[in-house]
C-alpha positions in Angstrom: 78.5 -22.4 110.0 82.2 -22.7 110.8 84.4 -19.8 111.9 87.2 -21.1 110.2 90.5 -20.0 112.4 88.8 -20.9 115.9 91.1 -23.5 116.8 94.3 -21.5 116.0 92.9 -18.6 118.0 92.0 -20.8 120.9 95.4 -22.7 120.7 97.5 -19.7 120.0 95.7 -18.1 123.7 96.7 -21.3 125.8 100.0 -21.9 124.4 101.3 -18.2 124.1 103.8 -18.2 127.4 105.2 -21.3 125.9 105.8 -19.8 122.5 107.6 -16.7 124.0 109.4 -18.7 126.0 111.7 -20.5 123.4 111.6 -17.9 121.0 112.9 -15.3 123.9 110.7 -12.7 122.1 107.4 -10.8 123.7 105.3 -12.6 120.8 101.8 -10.3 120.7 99.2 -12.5 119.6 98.3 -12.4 116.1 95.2 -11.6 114.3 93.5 -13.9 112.8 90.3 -14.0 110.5 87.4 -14.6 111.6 85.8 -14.8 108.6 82.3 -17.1 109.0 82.8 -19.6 106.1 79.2 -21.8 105.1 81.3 -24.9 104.6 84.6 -25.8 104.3 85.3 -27.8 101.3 89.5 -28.8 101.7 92.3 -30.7 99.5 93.0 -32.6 102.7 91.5 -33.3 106.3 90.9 -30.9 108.6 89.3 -30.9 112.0 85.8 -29.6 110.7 85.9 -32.2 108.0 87.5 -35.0 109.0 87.0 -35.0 113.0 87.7 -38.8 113.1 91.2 -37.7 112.1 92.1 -34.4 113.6 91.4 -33.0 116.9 90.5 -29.3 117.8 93.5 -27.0 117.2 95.2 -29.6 114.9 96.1 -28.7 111.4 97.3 -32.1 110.6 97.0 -35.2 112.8 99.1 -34.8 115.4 100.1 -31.4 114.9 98.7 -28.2 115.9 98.5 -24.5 114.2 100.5 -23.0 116.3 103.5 -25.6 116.4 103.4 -25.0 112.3 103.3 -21.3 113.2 106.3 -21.6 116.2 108.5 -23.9 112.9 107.9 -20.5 110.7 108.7 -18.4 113.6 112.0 -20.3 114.1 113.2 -20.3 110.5 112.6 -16.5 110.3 114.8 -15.8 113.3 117.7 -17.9 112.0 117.3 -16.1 108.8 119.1 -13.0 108.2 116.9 -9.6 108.6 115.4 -8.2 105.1 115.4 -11.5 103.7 113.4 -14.2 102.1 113.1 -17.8 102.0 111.4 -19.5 98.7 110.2 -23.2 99.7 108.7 -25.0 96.0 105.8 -27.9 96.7 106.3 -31.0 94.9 104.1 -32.0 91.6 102.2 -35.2 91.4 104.2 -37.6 89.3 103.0 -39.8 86.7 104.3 -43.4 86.0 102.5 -43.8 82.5 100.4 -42.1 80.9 97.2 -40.6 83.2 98.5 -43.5 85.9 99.9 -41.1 88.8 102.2 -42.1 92.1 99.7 -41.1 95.2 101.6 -37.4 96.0 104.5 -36.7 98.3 104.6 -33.2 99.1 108.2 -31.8 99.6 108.8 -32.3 103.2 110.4 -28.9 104.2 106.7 -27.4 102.7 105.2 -29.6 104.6 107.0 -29.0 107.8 106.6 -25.2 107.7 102.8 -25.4 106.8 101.2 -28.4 107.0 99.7 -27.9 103.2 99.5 -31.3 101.3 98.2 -30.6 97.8 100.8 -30.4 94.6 101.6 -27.1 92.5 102.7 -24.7 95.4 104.8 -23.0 96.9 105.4 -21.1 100.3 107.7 -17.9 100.6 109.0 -16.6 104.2 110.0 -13.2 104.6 111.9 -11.8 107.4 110.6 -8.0 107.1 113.2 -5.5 109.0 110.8 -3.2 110.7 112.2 -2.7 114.2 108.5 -1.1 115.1 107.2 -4.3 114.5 106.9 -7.4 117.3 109.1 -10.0 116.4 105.9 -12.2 115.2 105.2 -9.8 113.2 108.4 -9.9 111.0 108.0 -13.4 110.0 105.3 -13.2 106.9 104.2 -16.4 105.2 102.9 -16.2 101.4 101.3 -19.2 99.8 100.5 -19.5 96.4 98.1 -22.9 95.6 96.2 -24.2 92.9 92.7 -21.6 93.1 89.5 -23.3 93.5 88.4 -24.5 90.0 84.7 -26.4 90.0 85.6 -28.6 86.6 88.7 -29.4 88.0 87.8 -30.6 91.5 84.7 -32.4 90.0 87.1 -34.7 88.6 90.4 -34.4 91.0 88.6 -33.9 94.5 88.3 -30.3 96.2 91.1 -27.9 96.4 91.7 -25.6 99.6 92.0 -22.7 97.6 93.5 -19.0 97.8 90.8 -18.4 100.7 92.0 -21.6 102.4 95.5 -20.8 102.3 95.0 -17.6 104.3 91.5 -18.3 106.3 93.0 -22.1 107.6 96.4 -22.1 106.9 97.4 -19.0 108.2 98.9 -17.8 105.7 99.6 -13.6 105.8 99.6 -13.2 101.9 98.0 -16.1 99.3 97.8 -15.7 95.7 96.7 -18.4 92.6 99.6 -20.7 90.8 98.9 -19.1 88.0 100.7 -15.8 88.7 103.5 -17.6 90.3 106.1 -16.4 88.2 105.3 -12.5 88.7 104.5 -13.3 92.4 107.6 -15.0 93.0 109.8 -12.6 90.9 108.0 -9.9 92.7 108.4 -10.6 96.2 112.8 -12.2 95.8 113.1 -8.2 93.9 113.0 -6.6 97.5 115.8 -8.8 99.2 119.5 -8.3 99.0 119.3 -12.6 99.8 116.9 -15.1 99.3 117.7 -18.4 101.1 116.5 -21.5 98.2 117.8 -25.0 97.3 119.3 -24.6 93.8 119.2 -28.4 93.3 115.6 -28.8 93.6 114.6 -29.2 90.0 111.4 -30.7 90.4 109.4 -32.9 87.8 108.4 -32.3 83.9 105.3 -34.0 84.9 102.0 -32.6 85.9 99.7 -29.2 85.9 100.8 -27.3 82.7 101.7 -24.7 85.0 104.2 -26.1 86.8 105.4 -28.0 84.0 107.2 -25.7 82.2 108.3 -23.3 85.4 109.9 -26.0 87.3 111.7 -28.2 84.4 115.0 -27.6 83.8 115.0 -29.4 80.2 111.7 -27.7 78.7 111.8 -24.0 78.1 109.0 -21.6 78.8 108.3 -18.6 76.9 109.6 -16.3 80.2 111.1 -18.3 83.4 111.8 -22.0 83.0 113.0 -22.4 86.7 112.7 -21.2 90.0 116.0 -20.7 90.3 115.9 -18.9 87.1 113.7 -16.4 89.1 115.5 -15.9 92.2 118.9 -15.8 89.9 116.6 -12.7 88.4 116.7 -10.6 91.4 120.6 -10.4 91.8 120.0 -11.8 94.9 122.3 -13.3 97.3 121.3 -17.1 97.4 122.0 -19.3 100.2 121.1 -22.5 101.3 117.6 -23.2 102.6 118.4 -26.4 103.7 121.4 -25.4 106.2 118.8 -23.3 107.9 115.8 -26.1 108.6 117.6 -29.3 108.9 118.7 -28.2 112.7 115.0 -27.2 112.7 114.1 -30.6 111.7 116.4 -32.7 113.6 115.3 -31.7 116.9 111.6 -33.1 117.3 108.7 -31.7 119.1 107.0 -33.8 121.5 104.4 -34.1 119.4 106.2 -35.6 116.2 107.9 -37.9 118.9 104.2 -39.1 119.7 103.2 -39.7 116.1 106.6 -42.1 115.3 106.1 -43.5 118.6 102.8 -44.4 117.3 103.6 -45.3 114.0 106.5 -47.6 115.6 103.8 -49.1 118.1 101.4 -49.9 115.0 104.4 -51.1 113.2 105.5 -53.5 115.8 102.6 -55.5 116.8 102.0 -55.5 112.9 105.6 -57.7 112.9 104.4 -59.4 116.1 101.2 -60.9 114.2 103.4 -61.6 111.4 105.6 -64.1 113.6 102.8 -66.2 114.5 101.7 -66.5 110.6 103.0 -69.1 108.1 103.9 -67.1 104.9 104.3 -69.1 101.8 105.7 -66.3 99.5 107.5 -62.7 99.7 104.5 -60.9 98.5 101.9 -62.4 100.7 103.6 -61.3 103.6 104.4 -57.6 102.0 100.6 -57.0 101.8 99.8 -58.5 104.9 101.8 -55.8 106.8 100.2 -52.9 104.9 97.2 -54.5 105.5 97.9 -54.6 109.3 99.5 -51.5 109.6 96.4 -49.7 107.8 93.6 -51.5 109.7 96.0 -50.5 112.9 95.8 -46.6 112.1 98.8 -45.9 109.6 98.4 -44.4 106.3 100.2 -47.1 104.6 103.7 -48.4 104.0 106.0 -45.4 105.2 108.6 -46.9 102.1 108.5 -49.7 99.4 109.8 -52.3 102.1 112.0 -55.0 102.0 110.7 -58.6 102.1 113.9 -60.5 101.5 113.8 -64.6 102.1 116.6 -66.8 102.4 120.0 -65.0 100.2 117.7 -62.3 98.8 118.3 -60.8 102.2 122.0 -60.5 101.4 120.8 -57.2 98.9 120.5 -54.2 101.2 117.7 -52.7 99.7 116.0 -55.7 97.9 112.3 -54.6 97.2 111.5 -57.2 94.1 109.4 -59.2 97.1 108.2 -61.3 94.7 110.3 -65.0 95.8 108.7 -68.2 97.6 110.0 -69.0 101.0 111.8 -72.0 102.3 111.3 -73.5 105.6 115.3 -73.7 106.6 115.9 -70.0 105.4 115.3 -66.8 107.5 113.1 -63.6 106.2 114.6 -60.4 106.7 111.5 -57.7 106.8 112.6 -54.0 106.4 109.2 -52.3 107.3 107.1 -49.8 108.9 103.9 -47.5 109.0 103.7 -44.1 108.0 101.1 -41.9 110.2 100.5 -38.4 109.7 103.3 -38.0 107.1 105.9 -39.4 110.3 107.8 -42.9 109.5 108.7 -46.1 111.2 111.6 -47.8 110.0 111.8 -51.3 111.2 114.1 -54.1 110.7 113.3 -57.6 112.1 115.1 -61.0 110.8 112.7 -64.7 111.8 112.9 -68.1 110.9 110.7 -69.1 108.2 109.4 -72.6 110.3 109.0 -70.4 113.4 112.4 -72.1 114.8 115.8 -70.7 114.4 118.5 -73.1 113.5 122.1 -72.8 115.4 124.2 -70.8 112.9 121.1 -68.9 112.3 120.4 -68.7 116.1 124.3 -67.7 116.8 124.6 -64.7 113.8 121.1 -63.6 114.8 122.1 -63.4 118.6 125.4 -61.3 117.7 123.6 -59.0 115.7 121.1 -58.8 118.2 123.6 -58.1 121.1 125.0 -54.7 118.9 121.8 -53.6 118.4 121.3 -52.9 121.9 124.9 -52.0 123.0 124.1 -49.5 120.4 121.2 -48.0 121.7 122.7 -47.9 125.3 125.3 -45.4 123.7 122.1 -43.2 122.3 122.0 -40.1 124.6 122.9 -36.7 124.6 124.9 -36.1 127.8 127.2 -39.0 126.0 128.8 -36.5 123.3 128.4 -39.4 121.0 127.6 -38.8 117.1 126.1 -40.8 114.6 129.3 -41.8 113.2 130.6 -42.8 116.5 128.0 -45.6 117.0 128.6 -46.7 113.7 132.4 -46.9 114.2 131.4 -48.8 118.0 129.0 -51.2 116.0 132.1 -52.6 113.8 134.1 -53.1 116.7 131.5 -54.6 118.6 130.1 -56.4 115.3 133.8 -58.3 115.5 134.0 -59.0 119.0 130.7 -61.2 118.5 131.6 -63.2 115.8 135.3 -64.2 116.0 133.4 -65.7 119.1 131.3 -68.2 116.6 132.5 -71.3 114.9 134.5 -71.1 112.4 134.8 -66.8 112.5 137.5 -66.6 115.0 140.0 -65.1 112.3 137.8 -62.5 110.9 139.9 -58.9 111.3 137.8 -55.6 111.0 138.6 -54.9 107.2 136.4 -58.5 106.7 133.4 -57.2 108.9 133.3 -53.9 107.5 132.9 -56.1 103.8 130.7 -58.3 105.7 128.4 -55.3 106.8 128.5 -53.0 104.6 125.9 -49.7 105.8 125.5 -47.3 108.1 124.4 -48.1 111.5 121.6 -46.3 111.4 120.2 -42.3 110.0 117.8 -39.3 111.3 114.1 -40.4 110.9 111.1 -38.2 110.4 108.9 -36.9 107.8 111.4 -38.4 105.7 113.1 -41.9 105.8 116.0 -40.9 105.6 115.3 -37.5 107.3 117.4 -34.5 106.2 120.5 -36.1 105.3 122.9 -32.7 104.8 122.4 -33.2 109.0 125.9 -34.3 109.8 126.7 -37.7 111.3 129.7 -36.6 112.9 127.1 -33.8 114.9 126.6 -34.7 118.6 123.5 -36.5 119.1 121.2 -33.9 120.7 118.0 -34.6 123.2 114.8 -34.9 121.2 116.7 -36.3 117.8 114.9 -39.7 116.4 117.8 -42.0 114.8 117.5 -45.6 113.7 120.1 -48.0 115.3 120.0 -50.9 112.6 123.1 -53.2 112.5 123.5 -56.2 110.3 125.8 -58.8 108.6 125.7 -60.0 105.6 127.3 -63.6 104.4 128.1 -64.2 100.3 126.9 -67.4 99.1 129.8 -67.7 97.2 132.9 -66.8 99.5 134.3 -70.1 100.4 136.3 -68.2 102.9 133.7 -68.2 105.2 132.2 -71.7 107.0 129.2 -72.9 104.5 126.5 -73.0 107.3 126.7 -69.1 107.3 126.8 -68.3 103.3 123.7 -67.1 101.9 122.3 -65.7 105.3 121.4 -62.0 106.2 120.3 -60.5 109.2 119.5 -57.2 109.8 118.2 -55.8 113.2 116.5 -52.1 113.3 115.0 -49.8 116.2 114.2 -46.5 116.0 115.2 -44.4 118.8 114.3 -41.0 120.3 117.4 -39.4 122.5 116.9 -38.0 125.8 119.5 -36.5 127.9 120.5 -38.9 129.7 118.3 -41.4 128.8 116.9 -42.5 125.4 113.6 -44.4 124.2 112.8 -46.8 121.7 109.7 -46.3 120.1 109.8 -49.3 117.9 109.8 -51.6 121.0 106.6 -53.4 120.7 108.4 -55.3 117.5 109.6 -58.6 119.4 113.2 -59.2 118.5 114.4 -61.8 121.2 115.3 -65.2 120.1 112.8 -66.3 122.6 110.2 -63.8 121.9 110.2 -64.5 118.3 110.5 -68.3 119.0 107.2 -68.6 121.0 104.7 -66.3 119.3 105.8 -68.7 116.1 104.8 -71.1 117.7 101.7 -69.8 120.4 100.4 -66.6 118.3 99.5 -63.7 120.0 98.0 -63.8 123.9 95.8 -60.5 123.1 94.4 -59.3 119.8 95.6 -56.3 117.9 94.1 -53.2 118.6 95.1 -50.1 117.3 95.7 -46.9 119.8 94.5 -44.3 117.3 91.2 -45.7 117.4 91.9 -46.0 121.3 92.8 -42.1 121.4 89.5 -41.3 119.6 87.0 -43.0 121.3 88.3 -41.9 124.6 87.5 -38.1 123.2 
């Protein structure tokens, strides 16, 4: 016998001073049921049934209730009073036939709630009672698949209506299949209604959702969501304005889970280096085998295993080529724990040994990469965009130093690399991109510094010892003040580092620090 809200009541108790603290409001405690549930039978882990995974308090890995309650709190205060905000799930998508892609909830859901299964929504309203405390004003609705015993004997279990109030905290829940009258009922009240018009969703999945969230299909009433909230003659605005600068600034607890994913990631690359691949492929599914057997979930993104001149394609994920002992691999990987990413870049010699024009555009790369990083604080007033413009200028000063590069001009590095130095990371790879680049970096944001260069095979401009070679050296990095940290840094990337575990292998074996975490409990 559970009592199903426990956790949340105990967390909410110890952490309430903090919570009034940054949201400048005399937050009264909630109530919460206490409803005694028999057993708890849930569309994803929790706590009571997947201890191994959560701790007490947590409603995902890493994350408590009440941090998923302080996100919600946030959002209603930057949203206008006597409104409402209309957040659609994602649907499981299918890539033939009954074969589906493993599901991806929409990561602004995810972030406000925690809740992982497909077909719902969440809907925020800002209520304008004065007489009530600020808390108070902020109520969450859920509607979710409903607990359906022929459907979870063949899909798995379902949280459920029950679940979606009695675990996930939510104020009001109601069953997917009165979304449309739900939804239409509850944007009616509200002069705005803050909703991305551009999410369209998918025409595959649930029947339910199939028809309400395609825009090419028809159904017999709504065929959108946005035909809904256009329904209510509602002022829309943008959903997404309001949560990125929710998102960009991380707790210290989502810091902790890409730290961990990064440190998983890296010793995954560092057992890599002292392996002899023979083919793109191999090596892919040795690092998802590494980074799951260390604690991650899986790959965080389909990486890139690029040998030799496949490197010299940005976002080259066929991984399907043999290697060559005289050509480099350039490895675009990482772990995804707890729905946060790692996003790492390493570049090594095949034979373990790097050869001099390999050695000399690795070492340039290598050297912006960290002048980069230096430049990654808050107290700077740097943005985004102004490390990427430093990187070119620094990218030039390195190589007109090689052989045969001292004529390159900026225009030719800018050709020769080509991307961004780097993006926001989080529960997205590329974490909410509407963030702007030209936006000050602020303490607690988690970029990617990832410079590279990029040499044609066929340019006979350029010296022939270079063509055909692509480097590419990543890091993500959490901003302080007047600091910073990189929490990719157990991923060896010095010439020297590299250059002896190729040929030494590792001095301690791998060990993953979730497992550490949990037995220590």
């Amino acid at each position: 016998m559970i009592r199903s809200s426990f956790y949340l009541k105990r967390s909410l108790t110890s952490n309430l001073n903090r919570l009034n603290g940054q949201c400048k409001h005399n937050v009264n405690l909630r109530r919460y049921s206490q409803r005694i549930i028999p057993e708890i039978n849930a569309g994803q882990p929790l706590y009571e049934t997947r201890p191994h995974m959560l701790r007490p308090g947590e409603l995902t890995p890493g994350i408590t209730a009440l941090e998923y309650f302080e996100r919600r709190l946030k959002l209603g205060v930057k949203m206008k009073k006597g409104s409402v905000a209309v957040i659609p799930g994602n649907q499981v998508k299918y890539a033939s036939g009954a074969v589906f892609y493993k599901f991806q909830q929409n990561t602004d859901l995810f972030y406000l709630t925690g809740w992982e299964e497909p077909d719902s929504v969440a809907l925020i309203e800002h209520l304008e009672d004065e007489s009530l405390d600020p808390a108070d004003r902020i109520i969450l609705h859920m509607i979710v698949p409903p607990k359906d015993a022929h459907t979870e004997q063949w899909e798995g279990f379902r949280t459920g209506v029950n679940g979606a109030v009695e675990i996930f905290n939510a104020d009001e829940g109601a069953s997917n299949k009165d979304l449309k009258q739900y939804i239409s009922k509850i944007v009616q009240r509200y002069d705005t209604v803050y909703f991305d018009q551009n999410f369209a969703g998918t025409n595959s999945g649930s029947s339910i959702f199939k028809s309400f969230f395609s825009i090419s299909e028809k159904g017999p009433q709504w065929d959108t969501i946005s035909d809904v909230v256009k329904s209510s003659k509602s002022q829309i605005k943008s959903l997404t304005s309001l949560v990125r600068d929710l998102r960009a600034k991380k707790s210290n607890a989502e810091i902790d889970l890409i730290r961990t994913a990064g440190k998983i990631s890296g010793r995954a690359y560092n057992e890599a280096y002292a392996n002899r691949f023979k083919n793109e492929r191999t090596l892919a599914s040795f690092l998802e085998h590494k980074f799951i057997s260390g604690g991650c979930d899986g790959h965080a993104y389909v990486p890139v295993v690029a040998g030799g001149p496949n490197a010299l394609s940005i976002h080259y994920t066929r991984n399907d080529d043999v290697f060559y002992d005289d050509e480099l691999v350039l490895v675009d990987a990482g772990g995804k724990l707890a729905g946060y990413r790692a996003d790492i870049s390493r570049t090594w010699p095949i034979s373990g040994k790097f050869t001099d024009p390999q050695r000399d555009l690795y070492q340039a790369v290598l050297n912006v990469n960290k002048e980069c990083i230096k430049m990654c604080r808050a107290d700077s007033g740097k943005s985004l965009h102004d490390i990427h413009l430093k990187s070119v200028d620094l990218l030039l000063k390195e190589l007109i130093q090689l052989p045969g590069l001292g004529d390159l001009k900026y225009w030719d590095v800018t050709k020769l690399y080509p991307h961004y130095v780097g993006h926001n990371l989080g529960l997205d790879v590329h974490d909410i991109p509407s963030y702007s680049r030209s936006a000050p970096l602020i303490e607690n944001q988690v970029i990617t510094i990832e410079p590279g260069v990029y040499f044609p095979l066929n340019d006979t401009s350029l010296p022939s010892y270079y063509r055909g070679i692509g480097i590419r050296v990543e890091d993500n990095v959490a901003i302080g003040w007047d600091t910073n940290t990189v929490l990719t840094t157990e991923a060896a990337k010095e010439i020297i580092d590299i250059e002896t575990i190729a040929e030494n292998g590792l001095s301690s074996p791998y060990k993953s620090d979730i497992v550490d975490i949990l037995e220590q409990d």
